[in-house]
Backbone of each chain as ProteinMPNN parsed JSONL, in Angstrom:
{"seq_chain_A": "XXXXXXXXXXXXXXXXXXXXXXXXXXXXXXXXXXXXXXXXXXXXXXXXXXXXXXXXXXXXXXXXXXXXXXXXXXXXXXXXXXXXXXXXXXXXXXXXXXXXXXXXXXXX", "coords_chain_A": {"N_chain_A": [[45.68, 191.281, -86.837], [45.382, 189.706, -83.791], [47.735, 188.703, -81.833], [48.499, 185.159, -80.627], [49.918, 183.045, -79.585], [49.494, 180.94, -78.133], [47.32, 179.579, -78.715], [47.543, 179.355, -81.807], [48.98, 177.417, -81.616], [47.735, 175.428, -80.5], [45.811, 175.299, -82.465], [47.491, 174.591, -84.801], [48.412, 171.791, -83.994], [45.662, 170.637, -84.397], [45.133, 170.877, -86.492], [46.389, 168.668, -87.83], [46.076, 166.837, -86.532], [43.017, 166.558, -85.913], [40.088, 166.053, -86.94], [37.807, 163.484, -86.695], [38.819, 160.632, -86.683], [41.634, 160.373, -87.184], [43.296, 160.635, -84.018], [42.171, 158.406, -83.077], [43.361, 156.484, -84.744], [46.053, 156.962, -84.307], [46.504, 156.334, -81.442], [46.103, 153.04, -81.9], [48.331, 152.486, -82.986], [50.023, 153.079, -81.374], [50.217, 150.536, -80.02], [52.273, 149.304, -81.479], [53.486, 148.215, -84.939], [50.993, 148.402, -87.412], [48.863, 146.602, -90.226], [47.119, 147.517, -92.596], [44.216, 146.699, -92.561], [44.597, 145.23, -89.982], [43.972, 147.639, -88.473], [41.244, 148.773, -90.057], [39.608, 146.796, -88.368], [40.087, 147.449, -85.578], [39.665, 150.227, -85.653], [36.579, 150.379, -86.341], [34.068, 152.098, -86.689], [35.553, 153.562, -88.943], [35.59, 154.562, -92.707], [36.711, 152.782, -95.501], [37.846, 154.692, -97.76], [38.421, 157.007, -96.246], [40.263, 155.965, -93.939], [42.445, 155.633, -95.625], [43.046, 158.103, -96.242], [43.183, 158.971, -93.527], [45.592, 157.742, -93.037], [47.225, 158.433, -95.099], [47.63, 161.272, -94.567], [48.694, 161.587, -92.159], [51.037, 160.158, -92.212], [52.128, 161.879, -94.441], [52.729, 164.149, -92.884], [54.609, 163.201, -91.198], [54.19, 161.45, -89.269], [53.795, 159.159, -88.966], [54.546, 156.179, -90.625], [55.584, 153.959, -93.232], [55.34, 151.187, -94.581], [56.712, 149.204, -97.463], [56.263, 145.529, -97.44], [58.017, 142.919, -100.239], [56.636, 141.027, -101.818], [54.283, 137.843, -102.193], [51.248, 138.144, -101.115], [51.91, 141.555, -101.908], [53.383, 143.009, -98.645], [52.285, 145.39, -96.497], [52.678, 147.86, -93.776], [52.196, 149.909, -91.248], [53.489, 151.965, -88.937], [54.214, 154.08, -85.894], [56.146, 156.937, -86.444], [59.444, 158.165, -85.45], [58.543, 161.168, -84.201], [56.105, 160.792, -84.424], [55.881, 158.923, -81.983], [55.532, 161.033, -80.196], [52.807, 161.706, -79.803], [51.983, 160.229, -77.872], [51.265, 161.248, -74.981], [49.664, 163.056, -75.316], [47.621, 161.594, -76.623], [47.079, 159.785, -74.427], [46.123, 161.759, -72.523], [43.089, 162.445, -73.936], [42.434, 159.995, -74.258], [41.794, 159.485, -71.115], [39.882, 161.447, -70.325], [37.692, 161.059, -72.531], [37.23, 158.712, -71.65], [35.814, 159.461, -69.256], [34.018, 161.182, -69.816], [32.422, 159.255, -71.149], [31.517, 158.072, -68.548], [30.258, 159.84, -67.363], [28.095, 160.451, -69.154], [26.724, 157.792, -69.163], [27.72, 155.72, -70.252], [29.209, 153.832, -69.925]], "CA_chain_A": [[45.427, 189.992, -86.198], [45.594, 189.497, -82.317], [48.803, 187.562, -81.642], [47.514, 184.822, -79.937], [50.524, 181.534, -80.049], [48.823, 179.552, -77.716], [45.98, 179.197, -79.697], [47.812, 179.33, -82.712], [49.972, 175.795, -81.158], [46.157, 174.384, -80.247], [45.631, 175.147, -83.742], [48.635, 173.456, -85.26], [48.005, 170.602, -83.992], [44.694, 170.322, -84.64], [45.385, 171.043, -88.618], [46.734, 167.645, -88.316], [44.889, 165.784, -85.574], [41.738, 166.842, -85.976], [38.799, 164.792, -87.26], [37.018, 162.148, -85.967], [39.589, 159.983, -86.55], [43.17, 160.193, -86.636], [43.826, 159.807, -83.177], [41.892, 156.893, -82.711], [44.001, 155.545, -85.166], [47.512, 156.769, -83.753], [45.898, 155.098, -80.842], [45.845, 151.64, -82.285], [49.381, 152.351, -83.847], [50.672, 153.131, -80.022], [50.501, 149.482, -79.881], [52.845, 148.5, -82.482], [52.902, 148.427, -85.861], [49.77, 147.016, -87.747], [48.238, 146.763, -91.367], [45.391, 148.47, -93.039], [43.026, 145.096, -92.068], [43.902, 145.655, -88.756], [43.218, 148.723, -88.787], [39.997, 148.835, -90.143], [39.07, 145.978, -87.413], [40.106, 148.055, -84.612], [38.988, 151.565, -85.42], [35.711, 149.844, -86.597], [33.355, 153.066, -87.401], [35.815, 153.963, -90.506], [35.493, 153.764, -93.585], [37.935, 152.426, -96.005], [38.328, 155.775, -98.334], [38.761, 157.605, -94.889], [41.091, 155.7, -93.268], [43.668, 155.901, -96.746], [43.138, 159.548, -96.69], [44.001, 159.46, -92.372], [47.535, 157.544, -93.172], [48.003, 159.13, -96.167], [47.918, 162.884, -93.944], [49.348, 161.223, -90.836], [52.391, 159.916, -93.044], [52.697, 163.457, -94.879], [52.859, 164.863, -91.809], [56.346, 162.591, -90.621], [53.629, 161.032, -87.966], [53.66, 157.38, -89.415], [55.786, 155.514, -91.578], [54.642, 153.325, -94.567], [56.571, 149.946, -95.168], [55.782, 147.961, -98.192], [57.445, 144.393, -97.697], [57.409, 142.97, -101.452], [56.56, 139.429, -101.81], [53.068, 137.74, -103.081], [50.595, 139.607, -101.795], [52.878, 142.346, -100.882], [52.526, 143.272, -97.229], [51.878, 146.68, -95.965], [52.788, 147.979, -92.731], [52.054, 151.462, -91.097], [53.821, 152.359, -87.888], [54.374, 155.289, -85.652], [57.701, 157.204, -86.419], [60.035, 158.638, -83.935], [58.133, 161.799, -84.237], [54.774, 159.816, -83.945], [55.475, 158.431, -80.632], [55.499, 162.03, -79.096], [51.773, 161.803, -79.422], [51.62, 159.414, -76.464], [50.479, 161.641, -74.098], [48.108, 162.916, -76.263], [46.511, 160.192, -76.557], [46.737, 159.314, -73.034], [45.044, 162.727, -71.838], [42.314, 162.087, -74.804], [41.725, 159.153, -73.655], [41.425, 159.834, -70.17], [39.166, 162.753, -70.881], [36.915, 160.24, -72.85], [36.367, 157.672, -70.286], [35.19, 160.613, -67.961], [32.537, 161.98, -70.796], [31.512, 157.936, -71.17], [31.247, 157.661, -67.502], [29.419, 161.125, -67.58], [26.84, 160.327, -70.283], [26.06, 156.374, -68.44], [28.103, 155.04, -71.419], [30.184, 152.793, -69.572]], "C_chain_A": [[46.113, 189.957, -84.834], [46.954, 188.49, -82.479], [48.067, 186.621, -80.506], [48.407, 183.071, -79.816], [50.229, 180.951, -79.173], [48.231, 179.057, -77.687], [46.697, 178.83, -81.095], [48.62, 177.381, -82.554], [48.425, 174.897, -81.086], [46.013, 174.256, -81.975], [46.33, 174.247, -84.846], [48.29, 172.218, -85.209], [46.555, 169.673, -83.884], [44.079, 170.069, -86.489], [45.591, 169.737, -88.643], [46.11, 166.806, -87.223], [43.655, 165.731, -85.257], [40.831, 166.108, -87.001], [38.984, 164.084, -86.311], [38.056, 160.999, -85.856], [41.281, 159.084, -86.618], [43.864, 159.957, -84.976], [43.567, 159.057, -82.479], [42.912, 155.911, -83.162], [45.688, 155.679, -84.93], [47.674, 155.89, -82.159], [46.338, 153.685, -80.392], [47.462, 151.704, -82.433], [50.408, 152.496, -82.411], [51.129, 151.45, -79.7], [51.735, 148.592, -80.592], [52.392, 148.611, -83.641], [52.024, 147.768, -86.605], [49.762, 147.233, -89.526], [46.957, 147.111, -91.636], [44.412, 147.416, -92.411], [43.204, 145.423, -91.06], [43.744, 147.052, -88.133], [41.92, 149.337, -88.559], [39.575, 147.78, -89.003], [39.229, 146.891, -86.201], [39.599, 149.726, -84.496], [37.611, 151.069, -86.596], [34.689, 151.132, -87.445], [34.403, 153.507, -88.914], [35.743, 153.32, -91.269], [36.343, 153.91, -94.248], [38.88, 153.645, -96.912], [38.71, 156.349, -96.997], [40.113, 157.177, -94.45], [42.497, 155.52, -94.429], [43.896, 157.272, -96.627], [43.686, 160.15, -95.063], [45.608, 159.375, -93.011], [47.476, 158.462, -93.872], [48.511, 160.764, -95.36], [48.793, 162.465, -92.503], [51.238, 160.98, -91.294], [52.87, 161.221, -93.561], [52.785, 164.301, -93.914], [54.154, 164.16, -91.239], [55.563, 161.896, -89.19], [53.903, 159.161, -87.563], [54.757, 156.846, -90.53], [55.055, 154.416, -92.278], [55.632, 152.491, -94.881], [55.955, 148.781, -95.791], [57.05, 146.539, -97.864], [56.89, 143.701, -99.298], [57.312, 141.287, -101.104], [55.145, 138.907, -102.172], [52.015, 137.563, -102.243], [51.999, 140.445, -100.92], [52.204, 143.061, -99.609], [52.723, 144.64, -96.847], [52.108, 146.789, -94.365], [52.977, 149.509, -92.245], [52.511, 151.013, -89.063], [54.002, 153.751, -87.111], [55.781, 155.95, -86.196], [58.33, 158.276, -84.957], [59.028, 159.843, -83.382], [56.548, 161.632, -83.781], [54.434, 159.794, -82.775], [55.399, 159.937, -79.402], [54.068, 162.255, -79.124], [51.348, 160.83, -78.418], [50.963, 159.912, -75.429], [49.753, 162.394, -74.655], [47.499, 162.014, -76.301], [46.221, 159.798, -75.194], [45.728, 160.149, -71.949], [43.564, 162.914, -72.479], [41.431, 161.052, -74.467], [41.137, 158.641, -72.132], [40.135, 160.713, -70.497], [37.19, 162.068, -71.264], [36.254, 158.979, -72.079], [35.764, 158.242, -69.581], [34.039, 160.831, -68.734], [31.745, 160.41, -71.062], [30.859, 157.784, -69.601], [29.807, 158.989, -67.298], [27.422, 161.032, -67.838], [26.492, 158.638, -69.923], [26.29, 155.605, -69.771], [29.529, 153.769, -71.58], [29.103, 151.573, -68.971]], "O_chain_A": [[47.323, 190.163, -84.752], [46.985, 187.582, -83.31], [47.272, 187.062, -79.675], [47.744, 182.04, -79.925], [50.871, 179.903, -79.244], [48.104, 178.077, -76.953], [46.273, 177.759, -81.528], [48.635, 176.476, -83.388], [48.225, 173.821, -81.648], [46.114, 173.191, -82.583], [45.797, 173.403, -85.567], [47.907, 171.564, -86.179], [46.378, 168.524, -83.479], [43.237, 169.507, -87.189], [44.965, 169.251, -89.584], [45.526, 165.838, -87.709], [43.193, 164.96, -84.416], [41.395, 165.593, -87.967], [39.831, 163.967, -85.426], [38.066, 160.418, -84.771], [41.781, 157.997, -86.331], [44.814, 159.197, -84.791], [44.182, 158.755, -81.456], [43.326, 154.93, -82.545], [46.483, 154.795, -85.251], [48.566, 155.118, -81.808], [46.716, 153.232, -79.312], [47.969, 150.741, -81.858], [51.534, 152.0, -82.461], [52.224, 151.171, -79.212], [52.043, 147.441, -80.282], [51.233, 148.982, -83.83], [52.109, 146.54, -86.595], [50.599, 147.967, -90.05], [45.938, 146.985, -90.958], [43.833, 147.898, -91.437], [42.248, 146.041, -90.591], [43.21, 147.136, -87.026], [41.478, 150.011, -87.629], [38.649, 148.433, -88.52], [38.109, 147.106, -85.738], [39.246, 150.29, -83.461], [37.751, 151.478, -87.748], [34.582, 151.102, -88.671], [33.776, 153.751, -89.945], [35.752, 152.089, -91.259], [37.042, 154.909, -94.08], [40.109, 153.698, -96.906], [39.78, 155.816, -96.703], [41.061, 157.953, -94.57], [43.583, 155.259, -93.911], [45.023, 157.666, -96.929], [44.314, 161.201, -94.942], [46.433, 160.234, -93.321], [47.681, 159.553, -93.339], [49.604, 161.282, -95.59], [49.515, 163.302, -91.962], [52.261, 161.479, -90.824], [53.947, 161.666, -93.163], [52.964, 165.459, -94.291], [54.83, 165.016, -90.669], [56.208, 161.804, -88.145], [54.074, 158.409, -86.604], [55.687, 157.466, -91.045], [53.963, 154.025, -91.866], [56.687, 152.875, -95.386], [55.227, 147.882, -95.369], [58.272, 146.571, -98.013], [55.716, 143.825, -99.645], [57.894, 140.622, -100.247], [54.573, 139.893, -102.638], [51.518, 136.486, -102.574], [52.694, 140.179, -99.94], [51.065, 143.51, -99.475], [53.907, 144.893, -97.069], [51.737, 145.837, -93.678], [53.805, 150.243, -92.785], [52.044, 150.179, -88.287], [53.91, 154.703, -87.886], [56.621, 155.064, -86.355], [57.824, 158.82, -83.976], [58.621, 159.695, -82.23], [55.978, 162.295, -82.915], [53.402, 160.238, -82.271], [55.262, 159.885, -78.18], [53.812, 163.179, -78.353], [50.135, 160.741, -78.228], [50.108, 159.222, -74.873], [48.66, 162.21, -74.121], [46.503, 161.97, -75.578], [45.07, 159.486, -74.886], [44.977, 159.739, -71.064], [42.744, 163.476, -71.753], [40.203, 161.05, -74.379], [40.322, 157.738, -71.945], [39.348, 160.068, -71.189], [36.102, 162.322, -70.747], [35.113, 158.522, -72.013], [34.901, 157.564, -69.023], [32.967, 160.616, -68.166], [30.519, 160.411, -71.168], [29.701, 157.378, -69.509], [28.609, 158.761, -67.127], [26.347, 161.281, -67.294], [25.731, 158.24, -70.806], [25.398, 154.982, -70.347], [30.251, 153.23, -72.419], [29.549, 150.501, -68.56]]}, "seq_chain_B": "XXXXXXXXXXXXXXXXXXXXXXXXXXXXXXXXXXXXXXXXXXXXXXXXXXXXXXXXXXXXXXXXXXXXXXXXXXXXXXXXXXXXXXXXXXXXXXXXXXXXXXXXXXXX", "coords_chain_B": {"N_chain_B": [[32.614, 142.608, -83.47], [35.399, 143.64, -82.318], [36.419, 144.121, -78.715], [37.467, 147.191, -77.438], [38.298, 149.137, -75.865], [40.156, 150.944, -74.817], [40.624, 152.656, -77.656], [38.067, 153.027, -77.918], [37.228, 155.161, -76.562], [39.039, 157.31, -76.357], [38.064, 158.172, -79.452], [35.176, 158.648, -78.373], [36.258, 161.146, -76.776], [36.903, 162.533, -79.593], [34.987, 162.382, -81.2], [33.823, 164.6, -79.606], [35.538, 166.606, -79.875], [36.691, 166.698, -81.975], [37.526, 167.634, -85.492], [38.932, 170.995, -86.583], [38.635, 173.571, -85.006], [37.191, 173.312, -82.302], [39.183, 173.014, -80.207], [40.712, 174.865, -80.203], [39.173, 176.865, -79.781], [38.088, 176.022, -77.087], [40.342, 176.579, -76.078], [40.849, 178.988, -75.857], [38.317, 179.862, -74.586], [39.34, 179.454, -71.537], [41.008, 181.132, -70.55], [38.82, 182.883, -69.413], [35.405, 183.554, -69.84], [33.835, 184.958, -72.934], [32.603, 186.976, -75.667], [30.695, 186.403, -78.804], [31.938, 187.789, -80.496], [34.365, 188.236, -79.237], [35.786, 185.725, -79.826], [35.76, 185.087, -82.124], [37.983, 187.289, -82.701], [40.057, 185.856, -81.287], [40.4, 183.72, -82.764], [41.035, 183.654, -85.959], [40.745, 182.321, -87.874], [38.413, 180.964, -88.027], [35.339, 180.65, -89.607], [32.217, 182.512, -89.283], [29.726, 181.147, -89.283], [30.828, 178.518, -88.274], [31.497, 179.087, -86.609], [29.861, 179.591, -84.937], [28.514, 176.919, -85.277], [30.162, 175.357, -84.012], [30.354, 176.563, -81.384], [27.797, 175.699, -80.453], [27.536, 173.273, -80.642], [29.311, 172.596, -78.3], [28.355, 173.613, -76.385], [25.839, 172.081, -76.242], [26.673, 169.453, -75.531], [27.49, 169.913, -73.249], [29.809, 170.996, -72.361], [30.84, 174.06, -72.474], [28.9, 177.123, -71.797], [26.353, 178.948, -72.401], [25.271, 182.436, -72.173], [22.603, 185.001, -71.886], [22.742, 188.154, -71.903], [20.316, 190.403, -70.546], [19.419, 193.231, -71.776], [20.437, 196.648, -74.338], [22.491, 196.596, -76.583], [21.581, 192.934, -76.327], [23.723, 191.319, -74.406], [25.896, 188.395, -74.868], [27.292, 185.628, -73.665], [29.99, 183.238, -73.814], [31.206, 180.796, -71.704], [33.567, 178.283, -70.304], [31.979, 175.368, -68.993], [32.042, 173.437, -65.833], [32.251, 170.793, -66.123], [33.666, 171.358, -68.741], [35.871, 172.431, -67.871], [37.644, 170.534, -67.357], [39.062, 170.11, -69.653], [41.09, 171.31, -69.57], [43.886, 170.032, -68.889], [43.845, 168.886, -71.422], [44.452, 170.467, -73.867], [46.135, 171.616, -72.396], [48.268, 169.549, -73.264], [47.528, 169.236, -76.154], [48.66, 171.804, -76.84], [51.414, 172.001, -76.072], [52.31, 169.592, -78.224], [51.604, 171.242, -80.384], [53.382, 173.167, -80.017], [55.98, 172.114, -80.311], [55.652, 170.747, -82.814], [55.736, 173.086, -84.258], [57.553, 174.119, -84.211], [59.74, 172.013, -84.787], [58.923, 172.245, -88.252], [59.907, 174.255, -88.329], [58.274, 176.979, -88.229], [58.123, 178.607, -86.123]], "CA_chain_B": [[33.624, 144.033, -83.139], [36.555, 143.767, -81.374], [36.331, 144.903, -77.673], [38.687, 147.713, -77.619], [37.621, 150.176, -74.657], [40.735, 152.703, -74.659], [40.234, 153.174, -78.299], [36.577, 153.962, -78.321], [37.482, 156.554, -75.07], [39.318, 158.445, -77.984], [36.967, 158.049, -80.355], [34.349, 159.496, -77.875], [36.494, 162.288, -77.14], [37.403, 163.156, -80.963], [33.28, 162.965, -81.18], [33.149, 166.164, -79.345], [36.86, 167.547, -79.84], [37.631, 166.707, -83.569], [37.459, 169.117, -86.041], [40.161, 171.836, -86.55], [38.588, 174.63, -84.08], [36.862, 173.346, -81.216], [40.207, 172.802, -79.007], [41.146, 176.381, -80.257], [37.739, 177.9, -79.007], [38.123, 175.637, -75.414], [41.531, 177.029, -75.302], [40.51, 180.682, -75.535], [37.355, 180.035, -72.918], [40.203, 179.043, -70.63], [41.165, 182.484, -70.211], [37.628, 183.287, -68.904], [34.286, 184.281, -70.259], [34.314, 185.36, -74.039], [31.725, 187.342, -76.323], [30.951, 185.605, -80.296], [33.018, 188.639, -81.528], [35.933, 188.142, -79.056], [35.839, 184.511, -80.176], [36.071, 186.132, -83.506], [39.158, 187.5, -82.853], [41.19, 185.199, -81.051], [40.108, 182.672, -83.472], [40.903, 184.561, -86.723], [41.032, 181.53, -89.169], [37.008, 180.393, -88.175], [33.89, 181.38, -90.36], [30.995, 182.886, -88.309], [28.994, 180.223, -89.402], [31.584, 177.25, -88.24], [31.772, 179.417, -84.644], [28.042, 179.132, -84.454], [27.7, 175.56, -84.998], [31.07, 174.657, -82.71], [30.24, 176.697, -79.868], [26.463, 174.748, -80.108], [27.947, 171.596, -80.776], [30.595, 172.417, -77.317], [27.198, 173.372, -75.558], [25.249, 170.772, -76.219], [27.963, 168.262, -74.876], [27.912, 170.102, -71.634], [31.135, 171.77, -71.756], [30.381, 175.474, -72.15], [27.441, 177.562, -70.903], [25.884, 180.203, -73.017], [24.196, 183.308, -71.103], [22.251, 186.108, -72.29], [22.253, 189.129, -70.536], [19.552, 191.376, -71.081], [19.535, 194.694, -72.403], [20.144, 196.438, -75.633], [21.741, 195.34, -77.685], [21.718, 191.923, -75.383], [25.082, 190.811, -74.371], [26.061, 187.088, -75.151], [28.918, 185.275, -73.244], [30.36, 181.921, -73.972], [32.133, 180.732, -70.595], [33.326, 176.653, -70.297], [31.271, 174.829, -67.64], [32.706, 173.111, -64.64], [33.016, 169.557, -66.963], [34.323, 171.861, -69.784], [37.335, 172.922, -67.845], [38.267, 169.417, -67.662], [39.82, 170.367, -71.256], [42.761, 172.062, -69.594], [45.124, 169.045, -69.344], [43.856, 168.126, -73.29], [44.505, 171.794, -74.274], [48.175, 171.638, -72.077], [49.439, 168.791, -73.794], [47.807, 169.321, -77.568], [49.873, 173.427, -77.212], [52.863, 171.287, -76.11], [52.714, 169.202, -79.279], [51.85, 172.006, -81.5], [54.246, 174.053, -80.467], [57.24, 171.307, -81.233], [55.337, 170.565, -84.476], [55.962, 174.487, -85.259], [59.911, 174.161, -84.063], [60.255, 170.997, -86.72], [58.265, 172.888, -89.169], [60.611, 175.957, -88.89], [56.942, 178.001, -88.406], [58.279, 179.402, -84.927]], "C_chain_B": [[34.448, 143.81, -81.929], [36.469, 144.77, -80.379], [37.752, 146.172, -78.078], [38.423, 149.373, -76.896], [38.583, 151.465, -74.893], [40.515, 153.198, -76.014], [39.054, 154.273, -78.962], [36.736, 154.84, -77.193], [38.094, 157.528, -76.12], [38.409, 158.709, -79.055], [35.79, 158.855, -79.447], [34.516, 160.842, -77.66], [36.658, 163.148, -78.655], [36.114, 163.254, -81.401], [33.088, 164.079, -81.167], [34.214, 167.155, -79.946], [37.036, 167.773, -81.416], [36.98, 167.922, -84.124], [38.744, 170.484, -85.947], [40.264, 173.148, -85.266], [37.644, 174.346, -83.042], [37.787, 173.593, -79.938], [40.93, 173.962, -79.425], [40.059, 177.224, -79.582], [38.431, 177.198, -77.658], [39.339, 176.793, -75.075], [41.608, 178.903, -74.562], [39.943, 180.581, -74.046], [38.018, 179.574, -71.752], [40.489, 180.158, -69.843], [40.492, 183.231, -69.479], [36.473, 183.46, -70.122], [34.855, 185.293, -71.294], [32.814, 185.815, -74.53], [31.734, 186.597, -78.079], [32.129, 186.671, -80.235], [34.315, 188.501, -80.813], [36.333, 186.623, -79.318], [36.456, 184.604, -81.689], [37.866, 186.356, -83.55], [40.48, 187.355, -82.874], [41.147, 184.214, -81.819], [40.214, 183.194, -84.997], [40.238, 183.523, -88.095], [39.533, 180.987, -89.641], [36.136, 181.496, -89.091], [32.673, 181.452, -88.599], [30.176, 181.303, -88.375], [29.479, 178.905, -88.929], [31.225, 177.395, -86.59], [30.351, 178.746, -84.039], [27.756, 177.99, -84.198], [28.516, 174.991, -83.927], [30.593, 174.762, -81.296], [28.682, 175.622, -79.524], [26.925, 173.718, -79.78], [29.006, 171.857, -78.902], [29.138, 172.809, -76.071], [26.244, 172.645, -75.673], [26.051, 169.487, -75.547], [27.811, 168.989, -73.442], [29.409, 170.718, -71.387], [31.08, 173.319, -72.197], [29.157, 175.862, -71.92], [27.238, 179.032, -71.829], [24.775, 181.082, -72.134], [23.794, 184.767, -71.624], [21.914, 186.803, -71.293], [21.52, 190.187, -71.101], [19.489, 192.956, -71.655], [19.621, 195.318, -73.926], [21.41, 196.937, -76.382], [22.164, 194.634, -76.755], [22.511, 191.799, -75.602], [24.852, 189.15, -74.647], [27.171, 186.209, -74.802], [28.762, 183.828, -73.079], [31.183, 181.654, -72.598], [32.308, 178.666, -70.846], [32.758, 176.751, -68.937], [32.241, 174.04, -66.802], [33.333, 171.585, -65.812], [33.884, 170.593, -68.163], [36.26, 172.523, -69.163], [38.045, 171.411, -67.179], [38.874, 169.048, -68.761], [41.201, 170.637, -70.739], [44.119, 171.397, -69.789], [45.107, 168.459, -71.114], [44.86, 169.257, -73.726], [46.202, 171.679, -74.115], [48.457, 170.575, -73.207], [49.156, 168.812, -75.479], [48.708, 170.629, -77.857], [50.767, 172.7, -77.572], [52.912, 170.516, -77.312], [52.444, 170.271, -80.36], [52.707, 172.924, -81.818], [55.949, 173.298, -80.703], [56.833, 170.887, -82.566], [55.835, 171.867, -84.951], [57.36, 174.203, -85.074], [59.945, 173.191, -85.246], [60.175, 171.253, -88.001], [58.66, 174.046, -89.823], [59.355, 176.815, -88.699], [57.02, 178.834, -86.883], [59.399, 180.179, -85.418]], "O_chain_B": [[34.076, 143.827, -80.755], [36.433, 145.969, -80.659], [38.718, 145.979, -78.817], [38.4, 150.462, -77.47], [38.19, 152.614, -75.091], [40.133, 154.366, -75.937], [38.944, 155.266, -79.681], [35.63, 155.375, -77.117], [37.455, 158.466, -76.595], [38.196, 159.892, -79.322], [35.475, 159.908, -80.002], [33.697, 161.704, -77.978], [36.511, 164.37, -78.687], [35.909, 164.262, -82.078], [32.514, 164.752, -82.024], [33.923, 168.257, -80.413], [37.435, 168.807, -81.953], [36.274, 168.804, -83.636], [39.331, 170.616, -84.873], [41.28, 173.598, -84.735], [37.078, 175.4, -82.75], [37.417, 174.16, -78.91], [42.016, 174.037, -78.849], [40.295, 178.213, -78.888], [39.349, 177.841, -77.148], [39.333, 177.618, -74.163], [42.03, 179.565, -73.613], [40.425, 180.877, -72.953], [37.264, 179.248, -70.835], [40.271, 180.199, -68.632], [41.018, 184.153, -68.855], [36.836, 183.478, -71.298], [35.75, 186.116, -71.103], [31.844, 185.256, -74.017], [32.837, 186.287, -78.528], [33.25, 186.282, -79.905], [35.352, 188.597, -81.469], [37.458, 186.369, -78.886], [37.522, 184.165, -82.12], [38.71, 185.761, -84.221], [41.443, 187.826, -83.479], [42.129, 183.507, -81.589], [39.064, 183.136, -85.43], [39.49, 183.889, -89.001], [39.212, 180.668, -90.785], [36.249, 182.716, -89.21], [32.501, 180.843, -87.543], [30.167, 180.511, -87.432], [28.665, 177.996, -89.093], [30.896, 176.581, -85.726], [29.984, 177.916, -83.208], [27.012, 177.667, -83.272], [28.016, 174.298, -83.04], [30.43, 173.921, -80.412], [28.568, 174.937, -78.508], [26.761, 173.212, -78.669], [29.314, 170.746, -78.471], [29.074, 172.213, -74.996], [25.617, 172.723, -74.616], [25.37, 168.579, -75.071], [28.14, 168.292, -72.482], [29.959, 170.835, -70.292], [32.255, 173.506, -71.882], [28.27, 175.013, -71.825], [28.01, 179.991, -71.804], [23.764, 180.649, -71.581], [24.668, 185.625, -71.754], [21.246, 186.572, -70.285], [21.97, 190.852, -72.034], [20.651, 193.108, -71.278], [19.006, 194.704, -74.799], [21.153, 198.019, -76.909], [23.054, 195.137, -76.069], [22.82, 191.959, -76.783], [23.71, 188.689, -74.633], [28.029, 186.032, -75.667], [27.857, 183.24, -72.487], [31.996, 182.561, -72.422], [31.466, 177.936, -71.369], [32.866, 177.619, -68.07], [33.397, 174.053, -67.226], [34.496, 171.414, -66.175], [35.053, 170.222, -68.264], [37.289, 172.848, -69.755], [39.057, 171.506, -66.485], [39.23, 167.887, -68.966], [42.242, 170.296, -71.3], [45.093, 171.784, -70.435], [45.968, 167.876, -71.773], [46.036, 168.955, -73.928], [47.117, 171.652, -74.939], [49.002, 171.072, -74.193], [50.092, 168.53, -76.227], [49.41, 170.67, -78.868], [51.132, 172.502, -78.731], [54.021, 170.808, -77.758], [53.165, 170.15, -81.351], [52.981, 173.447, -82.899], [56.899, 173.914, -81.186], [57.698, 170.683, -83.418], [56.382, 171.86, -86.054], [58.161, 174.095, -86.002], [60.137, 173.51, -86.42], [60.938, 170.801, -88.855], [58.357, 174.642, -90.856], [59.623, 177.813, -89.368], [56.11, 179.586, -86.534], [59.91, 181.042, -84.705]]}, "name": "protein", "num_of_chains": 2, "seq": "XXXXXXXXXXXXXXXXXXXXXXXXXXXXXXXXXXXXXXXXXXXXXXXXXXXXXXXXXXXXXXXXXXXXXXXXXXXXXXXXXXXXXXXXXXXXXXXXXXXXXXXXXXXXXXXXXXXXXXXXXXXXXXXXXXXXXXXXXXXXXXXXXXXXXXXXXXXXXXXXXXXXXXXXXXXXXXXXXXXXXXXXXXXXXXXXXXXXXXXXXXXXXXXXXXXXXXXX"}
């Protein structure tokens, strides 16, 4: 096997940021921390099995953080963790990137 | 549906990008002009059949350029297109997080 670690680093972090939609939804979570409801309101195309099965890999990954408060209903809260917020500029060159391919394709 | 413009700019990019090995292929065709089989190589972890549909799916979007050159047996070279090397700042900054995901990970 070719040594090849700067593909192998693209790769990495594509094991865990890859699909359609995890970093739409670290994204949303750039903002502060939210709950599944808003959530699903703001990354709108997912669907609800999906977006349990992003956190759930975003969290097992040390990306997000998972805070039940208990009380009646108990409240849920998913945030970035320290580790999290180093996808900021990820997201920021992503989303750059994406306004250019909307502007591109006459989708602005 | 909640307006929410920089989100869906991610979401458009993770359209074309998501998936585990497209932003490992871009990163290669960075290098220059690649053949399937040297795609193959620097890419060890893809199925033929995954390469096939990515590199389509990355030419169809307009960011690489497939060119057959005649002869026998015909050559076949994947190169990114002029919008396709508008990847390079994605590419820089997803390495840079994959390769501090490998340091945390102990995998460096």
């Amino acid at each position: 096997m070719k040594e090849n670690p700067s593909g192998c680093s693209v790769e990495e972090s594509m094991r865990i940021l890859g699909g359609r939609w995890r970093l739409p939804l670290v994204s949303c979570l750039l903002d502060g921390p939210k709950r599944f409801n808003d959530l699903r309101r703001d990354v709108p195309g997912i669907s609800q099995r999906m977006l349990t099965l992003d956190l759930r890999a975003l969290e097992d990954a040390g990306l997000i953080r998972r805070t039940v408060y208990p009380g009646s209903p108990v409240k849920v809260e998913y945030a970035l963790s320290e580790d999290g917020e180093r996808l900021r500029p990820v997201v920021e060159v992503v989303k750059t990137f994406g306004l250019w391919l909307k502007a591109r394709d006459g989708k602005l």
